[in-house]
Each structure stands twice: as structure tokens, then as C-alpha cells.
C-alpha positions in Angstrom: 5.9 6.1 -56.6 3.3 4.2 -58.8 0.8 5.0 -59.9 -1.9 1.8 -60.5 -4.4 3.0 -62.5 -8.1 0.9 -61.7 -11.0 0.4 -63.6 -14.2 -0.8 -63.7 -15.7 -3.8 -65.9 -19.2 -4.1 -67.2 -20.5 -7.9 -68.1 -24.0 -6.7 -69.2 -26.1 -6.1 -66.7 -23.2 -7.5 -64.5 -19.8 -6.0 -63.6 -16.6 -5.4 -62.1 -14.4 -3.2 -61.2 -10.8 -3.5 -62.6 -7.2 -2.6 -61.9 -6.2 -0.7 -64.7 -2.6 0.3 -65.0 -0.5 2.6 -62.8 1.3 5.6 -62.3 4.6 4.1 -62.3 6.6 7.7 -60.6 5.8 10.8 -60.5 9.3 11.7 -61.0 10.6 9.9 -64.1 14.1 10.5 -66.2 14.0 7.1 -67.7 11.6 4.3 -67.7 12.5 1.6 -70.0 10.7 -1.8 -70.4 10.7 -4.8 -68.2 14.1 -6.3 -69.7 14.5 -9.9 -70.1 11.0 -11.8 -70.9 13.0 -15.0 -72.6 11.3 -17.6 -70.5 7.8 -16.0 -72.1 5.4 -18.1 -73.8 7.4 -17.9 -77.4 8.3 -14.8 -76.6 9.6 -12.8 -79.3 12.6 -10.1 -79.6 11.2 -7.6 -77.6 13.7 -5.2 -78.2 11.1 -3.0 -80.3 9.3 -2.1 -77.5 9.1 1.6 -77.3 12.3 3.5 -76.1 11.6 6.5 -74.0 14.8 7.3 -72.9 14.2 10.6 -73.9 11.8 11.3 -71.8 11.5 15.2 -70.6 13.2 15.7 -67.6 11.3 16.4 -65.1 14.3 16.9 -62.0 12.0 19.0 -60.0 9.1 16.5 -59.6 8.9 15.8 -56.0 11.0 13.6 -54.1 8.6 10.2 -53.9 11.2 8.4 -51.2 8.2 7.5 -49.0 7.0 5.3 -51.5 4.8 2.9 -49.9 5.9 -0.1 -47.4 4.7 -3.2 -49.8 6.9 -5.6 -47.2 3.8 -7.3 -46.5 3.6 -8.9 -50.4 6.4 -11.7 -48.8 10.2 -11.5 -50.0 10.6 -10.9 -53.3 14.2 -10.5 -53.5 14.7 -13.2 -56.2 12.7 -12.1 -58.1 12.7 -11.8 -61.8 14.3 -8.5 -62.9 11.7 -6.8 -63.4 12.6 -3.0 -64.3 9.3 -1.8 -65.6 10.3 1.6 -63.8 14.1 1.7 -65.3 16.8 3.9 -63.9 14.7 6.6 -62.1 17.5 8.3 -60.3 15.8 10.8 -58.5 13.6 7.8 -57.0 15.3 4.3 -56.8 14.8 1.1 -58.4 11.6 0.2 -58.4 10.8 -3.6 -58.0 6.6 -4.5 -58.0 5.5 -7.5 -56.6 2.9 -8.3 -58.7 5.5 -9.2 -61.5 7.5 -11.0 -59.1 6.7 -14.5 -61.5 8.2 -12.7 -64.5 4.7 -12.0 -65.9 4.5 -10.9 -69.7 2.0 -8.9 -71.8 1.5 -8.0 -75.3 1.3 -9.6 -78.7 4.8 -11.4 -80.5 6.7 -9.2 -81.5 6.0 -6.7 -78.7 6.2 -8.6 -75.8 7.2 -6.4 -72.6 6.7 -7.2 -68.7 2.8 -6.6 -67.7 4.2 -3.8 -65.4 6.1 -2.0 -67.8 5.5 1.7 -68.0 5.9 4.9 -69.9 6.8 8.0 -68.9 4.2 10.9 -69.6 6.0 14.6 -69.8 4.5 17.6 -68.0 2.1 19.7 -69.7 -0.8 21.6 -70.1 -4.1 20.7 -72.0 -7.3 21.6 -72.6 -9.5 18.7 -70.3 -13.2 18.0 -71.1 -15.3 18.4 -74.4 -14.2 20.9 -77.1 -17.3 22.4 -79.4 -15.8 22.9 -81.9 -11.4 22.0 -81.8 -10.2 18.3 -82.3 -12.1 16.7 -79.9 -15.4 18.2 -80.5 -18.5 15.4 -80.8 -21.9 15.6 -80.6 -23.2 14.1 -77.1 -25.4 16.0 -74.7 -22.9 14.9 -72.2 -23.1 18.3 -69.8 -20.1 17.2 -67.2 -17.7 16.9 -70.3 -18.0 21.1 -70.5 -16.7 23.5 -70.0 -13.0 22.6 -71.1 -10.4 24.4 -69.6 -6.8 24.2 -69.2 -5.2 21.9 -66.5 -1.1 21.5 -65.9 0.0 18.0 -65.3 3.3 17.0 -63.8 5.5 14.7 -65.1 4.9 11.0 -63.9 5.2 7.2 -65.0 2.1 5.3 -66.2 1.7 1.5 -66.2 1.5 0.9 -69.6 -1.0 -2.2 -69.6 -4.2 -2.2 -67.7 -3.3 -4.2 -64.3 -4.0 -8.2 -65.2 -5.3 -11.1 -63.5 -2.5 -12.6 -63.1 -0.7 -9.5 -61.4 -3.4 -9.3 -58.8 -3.2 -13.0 -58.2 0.0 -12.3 -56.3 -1.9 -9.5 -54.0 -4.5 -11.7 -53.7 -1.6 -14.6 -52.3 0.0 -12.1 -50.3 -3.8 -10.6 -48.7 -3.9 -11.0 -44.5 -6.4 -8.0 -44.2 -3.7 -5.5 -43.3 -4.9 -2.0 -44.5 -2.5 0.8 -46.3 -0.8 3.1 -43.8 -2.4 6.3 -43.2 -1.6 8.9 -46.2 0.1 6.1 -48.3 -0.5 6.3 -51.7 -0.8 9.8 -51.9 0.2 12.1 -54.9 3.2 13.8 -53.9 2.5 16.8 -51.5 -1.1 17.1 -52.7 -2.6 16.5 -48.8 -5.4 14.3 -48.4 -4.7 12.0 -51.3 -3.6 9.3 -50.0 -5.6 6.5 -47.5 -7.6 7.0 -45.3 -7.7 5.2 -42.0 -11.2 5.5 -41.9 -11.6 3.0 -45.0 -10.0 0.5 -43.2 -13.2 -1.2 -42.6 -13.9 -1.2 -46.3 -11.6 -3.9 -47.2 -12.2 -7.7 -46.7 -10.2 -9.2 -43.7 -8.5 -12.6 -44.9 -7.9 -13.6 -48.1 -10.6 -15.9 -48.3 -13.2 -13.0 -47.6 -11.1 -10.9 -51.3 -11.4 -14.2 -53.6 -15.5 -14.5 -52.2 -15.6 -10.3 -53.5 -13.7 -11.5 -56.7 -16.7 -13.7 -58.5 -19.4 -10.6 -59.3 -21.0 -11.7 -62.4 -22.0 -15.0 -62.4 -19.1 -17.1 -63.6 -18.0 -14.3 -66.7 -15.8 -12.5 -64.5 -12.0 -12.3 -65.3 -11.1 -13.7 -61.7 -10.6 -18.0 -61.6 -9.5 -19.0 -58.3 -6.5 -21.3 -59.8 -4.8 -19.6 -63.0 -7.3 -20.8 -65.8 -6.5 -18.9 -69.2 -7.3 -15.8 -68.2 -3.8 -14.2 -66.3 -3.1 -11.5 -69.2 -6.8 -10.5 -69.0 -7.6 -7.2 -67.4 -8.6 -8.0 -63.6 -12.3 -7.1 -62.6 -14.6 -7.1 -59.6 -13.0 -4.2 -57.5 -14.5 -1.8 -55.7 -12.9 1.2 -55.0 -10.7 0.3 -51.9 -9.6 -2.7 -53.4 -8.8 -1.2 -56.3 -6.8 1.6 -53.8 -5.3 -1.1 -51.7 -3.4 -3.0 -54.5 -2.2 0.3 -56.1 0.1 1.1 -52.6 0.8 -2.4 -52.2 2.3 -2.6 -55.7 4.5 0.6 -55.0 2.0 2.6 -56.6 -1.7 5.2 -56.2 -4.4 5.8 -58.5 -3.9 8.5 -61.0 -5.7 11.8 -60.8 -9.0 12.2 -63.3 -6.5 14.9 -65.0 -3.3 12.8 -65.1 -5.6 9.8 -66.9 -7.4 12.1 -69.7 -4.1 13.9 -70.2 -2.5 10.5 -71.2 -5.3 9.5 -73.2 -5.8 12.6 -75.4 -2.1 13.0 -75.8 -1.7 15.9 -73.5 -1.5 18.8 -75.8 -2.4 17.2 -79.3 -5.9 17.0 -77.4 -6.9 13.8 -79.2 -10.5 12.7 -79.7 -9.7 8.9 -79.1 -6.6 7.6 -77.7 -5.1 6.7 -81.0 -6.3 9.7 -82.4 -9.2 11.3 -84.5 -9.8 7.4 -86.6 -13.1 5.8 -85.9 -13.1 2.8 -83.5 -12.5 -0.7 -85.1 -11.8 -4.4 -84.2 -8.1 -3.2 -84.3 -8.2 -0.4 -81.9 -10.3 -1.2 -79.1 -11.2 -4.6 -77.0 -14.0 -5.8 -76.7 -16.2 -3.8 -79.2 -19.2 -4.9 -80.6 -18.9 -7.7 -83.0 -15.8 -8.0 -82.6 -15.1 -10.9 -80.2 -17.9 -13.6 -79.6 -20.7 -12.4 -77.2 -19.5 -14.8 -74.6 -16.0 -13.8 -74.8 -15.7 -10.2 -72.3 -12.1 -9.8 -72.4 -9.1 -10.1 -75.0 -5.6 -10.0 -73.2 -4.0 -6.7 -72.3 -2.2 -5.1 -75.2 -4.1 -7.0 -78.1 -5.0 -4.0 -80.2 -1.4 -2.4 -80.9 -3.7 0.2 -83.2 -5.3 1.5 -80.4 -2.0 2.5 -78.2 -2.2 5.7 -77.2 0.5 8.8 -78.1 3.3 7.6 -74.9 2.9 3.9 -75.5 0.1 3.1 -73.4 -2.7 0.3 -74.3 -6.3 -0.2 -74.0 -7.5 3.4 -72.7 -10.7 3.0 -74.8 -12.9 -0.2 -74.6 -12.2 -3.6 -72.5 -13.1 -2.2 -69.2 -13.9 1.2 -66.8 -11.1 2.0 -64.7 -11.4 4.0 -61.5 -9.6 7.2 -60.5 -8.7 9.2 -57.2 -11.4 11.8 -57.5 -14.6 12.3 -56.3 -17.2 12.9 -58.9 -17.8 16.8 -59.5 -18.9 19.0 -62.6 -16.1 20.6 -63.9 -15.2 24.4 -63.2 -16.4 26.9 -64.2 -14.9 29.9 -66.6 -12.4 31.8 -64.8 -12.6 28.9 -61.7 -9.0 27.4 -61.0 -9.5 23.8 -61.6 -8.0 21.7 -58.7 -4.8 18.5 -59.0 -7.6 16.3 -58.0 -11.3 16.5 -56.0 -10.6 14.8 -52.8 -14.1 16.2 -51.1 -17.1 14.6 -52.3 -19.6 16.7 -53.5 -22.9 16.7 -51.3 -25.4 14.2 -51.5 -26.1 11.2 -49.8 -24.1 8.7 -52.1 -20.9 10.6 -53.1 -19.5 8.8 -56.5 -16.1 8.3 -57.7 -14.6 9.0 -60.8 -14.4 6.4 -64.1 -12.9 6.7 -67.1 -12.2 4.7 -70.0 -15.6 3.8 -70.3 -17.1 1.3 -73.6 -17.4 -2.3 -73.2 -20.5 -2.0 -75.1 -21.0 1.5 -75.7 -20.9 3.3 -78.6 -18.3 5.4 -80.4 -18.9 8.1 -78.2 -17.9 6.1 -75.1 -14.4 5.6 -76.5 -13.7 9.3 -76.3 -10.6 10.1 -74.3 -13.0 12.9 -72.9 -15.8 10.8 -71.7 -16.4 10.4 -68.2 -18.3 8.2 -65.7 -19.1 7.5 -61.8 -19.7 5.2 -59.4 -20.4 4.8 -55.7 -16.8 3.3 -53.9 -18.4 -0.2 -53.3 -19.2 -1.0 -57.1 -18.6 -3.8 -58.4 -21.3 -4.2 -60.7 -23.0 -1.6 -63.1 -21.9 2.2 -63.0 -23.8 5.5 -63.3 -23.7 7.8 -65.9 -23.5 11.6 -65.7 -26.3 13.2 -67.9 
């Protein structure tokens, strides 16, 4: 199944929450880009797009055959080929609807298919803040500690934050009709997936999702017609939203765990995506002075310095992206740290998880270990742990 990883945007004062990228399988042998791109803008030979044929084999991953019902997004059957998900025999081919149009991504000379993905291999790595190892920094950030070792299983992550242009065609294909109970879930982890009780949190025509779409004044990614801005990474989603595309694109929201252990390079425990190199105009989008002040957004995949160890783009900077789990400080010594917190924590405004934080933050905020939250329906602004 995918895995659509979502994220949230900050405009100033003003923001939105984004589709980031997503978990493309959590059963992956071979995910190779999305083949032919030659009726791309210019496009270059993309042939050097990372080969990760050799991807750990991860045969006993669950069996993800109940991927979700995305019959709703119209039929798609002549499409583009568009195998962002490769030969994944022990789950099927996987077709997403949002690239139906053949959408591309990246800079010339590395052009791929915006839903191309990357496999991650299973593993285990030390999650949160290290005092004093490679990812040690100097924050007061208390919900970073204590770090502790989580197992990941093998799975597929999209390997661009999701685009404007890919939620365009969920947008078209929008008639208010809700995920089915459970889908979206991770595997056999129970309670991950939707929720029919959330029903109610989505907008009920299409016309009520574009209206949710415009949530800072005019600098939001969203246009109503395609204006420029289809390779930038979407904004404006809440939580639900940002849910309800992932199942309808084949795919779920990663797992806090499954998004730090791609962005620290699982066991190489980096201390920014790239690695332990300061951030820089080559590495990150937008960072200060970098892009003009008016200008939010560069297109997905602009900063090929700032990929991360499996091929992914743009985990630091550009945008927050949301996660499955509820907001909770992390466990303590000797605790068994869950796959995911699915059980809010008490209080009246449980928040979700976001990661990837930095539009305008500072160095700090590009950590791979850096967290966030947020209550479900933001759109605009987040809150900080302390």
C-alpha cells in the first residue's frame, strides 16, 4: 500500500497544511522510477535517477492486498505508465491516480515521475535527540529525549513531497465520499487506519475542498486553474484531508518512526537529512535568503544536495508535513516504544504529529530529529512542543 506522507506549510503568520510524499508499500522488492517522462517539459535522460533494485528483501512484510478502493478517482486505465512503485511482486502493480497526466518532478538531468518512490530497508535506530552521538545539538527541545531504539519495517516512500498538481486530480475526482472504515491502515497495526467517525471532518462536494484550499491570503500553493505552481508542494490541508488523499492515492500516512527513520538514514542516525553539513541555499527550500520573500515555495526536488540517504527530497525546509500519530512525549527508559500512538494523549485539544519542520526556522528546525504538533483541523500556524 502507499504510504502518502503530509505536511504542513507555514506562510508567516499564515499556513497550510501540505501533502508530503508517501509510503509507496510496505512490502517492497523493487521500486524503480516512473519510466518514460519523454513528453516532459525538456525533459532530460532520466536514466540516472537512482536505481534501487537492490533493495533489502523484505518477503515477510505483510501481505498489503487490501490496498485501498481509489475507484472513485474515475478510470484511469489509459493512463500514462506510471510505475513509481515498480515490480512489487508480493503486492501488484501499483498505478496512482494522481499521476494519471504523466506528471514529472525534479531538476534536468534528474527528472522522474512526481510519484516515484524509494524503497527504505528495515532497521533499527536510535529515534529522538542524541547528547552527545551524531545527532547531538544544543536545543532545550524536552520531547526530542530520551532517544531510544525503534525497529522499522521495510516499506516504500514517495520520493517527492506530494505536488499541487498531483492533488489537482483528487481535487477533480472529490464528490464528498469518505475512506472506508480501516482503510489506510498500516498493515496489521489495528486502529490505524480511518475512522468512520471523521467522516464529518471532510468537505462534502468539491466546491466546499477548493473553498478549504485558499488559507493564506492569496500565497498559498493552491490556484484554482493550473497557474505555475503544479510541481510545488500542495498546502492548506488539515489533517483528514491530508488522510483522505493518501487512501485515495493507494496510499496512508507514514508513522512518526517510519518518517524520522528515513530522514536520519535509519542507522547512520544523521543530524540533517543530507547528513552532519550545515544547511545552505543548496540543501534546503525555502531558507532564509535564499528565494525572494514573496516567493514560499521552489518546486519539489530543487535542492538535489539536500536528498536524503534512500533518494528522498526535501525532508528539511519547504514545508511541515503531517504524520499518523497522536502527539505524545517519547518513552521512557526501559518503556517499549509503540509502531505508532493512535490514542491521543489527554487534554482537551489532542494534537497530531509534524515533522519536517523550517520554512523559516533556524538550523535547528532542519534536524531530522525535530518535532512539531498540531490540532487535526490546522491549516494555518502549528504549535510547538517546549
Amino acid at each position: 500500500m502507499r504510504r502518502c506522507l503530509c505536511a504542513l506549510w507555514l506562510a508567516g503568520a499564515a499556513g497550510c497544511d501540505e501533502v508530503g510524499r508517501a509510503v509507496v508499500s510496505d512490502a517492497t522488492v523493487d521500486v524503480r522510477d516512473a519510466g518514460d517522462v519523454t513528453d516532459a517539459r525538456d525533459a532530460s535522460d532520466a536514466s540516472d535517477a537512482s536505481d534501487v533494485s537492490d533493495a533489502s528483501d523484505v518477503s515477510d512484510a505483510s501481505d498489503v492486498s487490501d490496498a485501498s478502493d481509489v475507484s472513485d478517482a474515475g478510470d484511469v486505465s489509459d493512463a500514462s505508465d506510471v510505475r513509481d512503485a515498480g515490480d512489487v511482486s508480493d503486492v501488484g502493480s501499483v498505478r496512482n491516480p494522481s499521476c494519471a497526466r504523466g506528471l514529472v518532478c525534479g531538476v534536468a538531468g534528474a527528472l522522474s515521475s512526481c510519484c516515484a518512490a524509494d524503497p527504505v530497508p528495515a532497521g533499527t535506530f536510535a529515534m529522538g535527540r542524541s547528547l552527545d552521538g551524531n545527532d547531538a545539538f544544543d536545543v532545550p527541545n524536552l520531547e526530542e529525549l530520551p532517544e531510544h531504539a525503534v525497529t522499522v519495517r521495510a516499506f516504500a516512500l514517495d520520493r517527492y513531497e506530494v505536488t499541487v498538481g498531483r492533488f489537482r486530480a483528487f481535487v477533480d475526482a472529490w464528490r464528498g465520499v469518505a475512506p472506508t472504515e480501516g482503510a489506510g491502515a498500516l498493515d496489521d497495526l489495528a486502529g490505524s487506519g480511518w475512522q468512520s467517525a471523521w467522516n464529518t471532518a471532510l468537505p462534502t462536494t468539491r466546491e466546499a475542498l477548493v473553498a478549504t484550499l485558499h488559507c493564506a491570503g492569496g500565497a498559498e500553493p493552491w490556484t484554482d486553474v493550473p497557474d505555475g505552481n503544479e510541481e510545488h508542494p500542495m498546502g492548506c490541508l488539515d489533517w483528514y484531508t491530508a488522510f483522505a488523499f493518501c487512501v485515495w492515492d493507494g496510499g496512508r500516512l507514514p508513522t512518526e518512526a517510519e518518517w524520522e527513520y528515513a530522514a536520519a538514514g535509519g542507522d547512520e542516525n544523521r543530524l540533517y537529512p543530507w547528513g552532519a553539513a550545515e544547511p545552505d541555499c543548496t540543501r534546503v527550500a525555502p531558507l532564509d535568503g535564499c528565494r525572494d520573500p514573496e516567493d514560499f515555495f521552489a518546486p519539489v526536488g530543487s535542492h538535489r544536495a539536500g536528498v536524503a540517504r534512500w533518494g528522498h527530497h526535501d525532508f528539511a525546509g519547504s514545508i511541515d508535513e503531517w504524520v499518523l500519530d497522536w502527539w505524545d512525549y517519547y518513552p521512557r527508559h526501559g518503556e517499549t516504544p509503540p509502531r505508532a500512538v493512535l490514542t491521543p494523549t489527554s487534554g482537551d485539544r489532542p494534537q497530531r504529529v509534524l515533522r519536517g519542520l523550517g520554512l523559516f526556522g533556524g538550523y535547528g528546525d532542519m534536524r531530522a530529529a525535530d518535532r512539531g504538533r498540531a490540532d487535526v483541523t490546522t491549516q494555518g500556524g502549528r504549535t510547538k512542543s517546549a
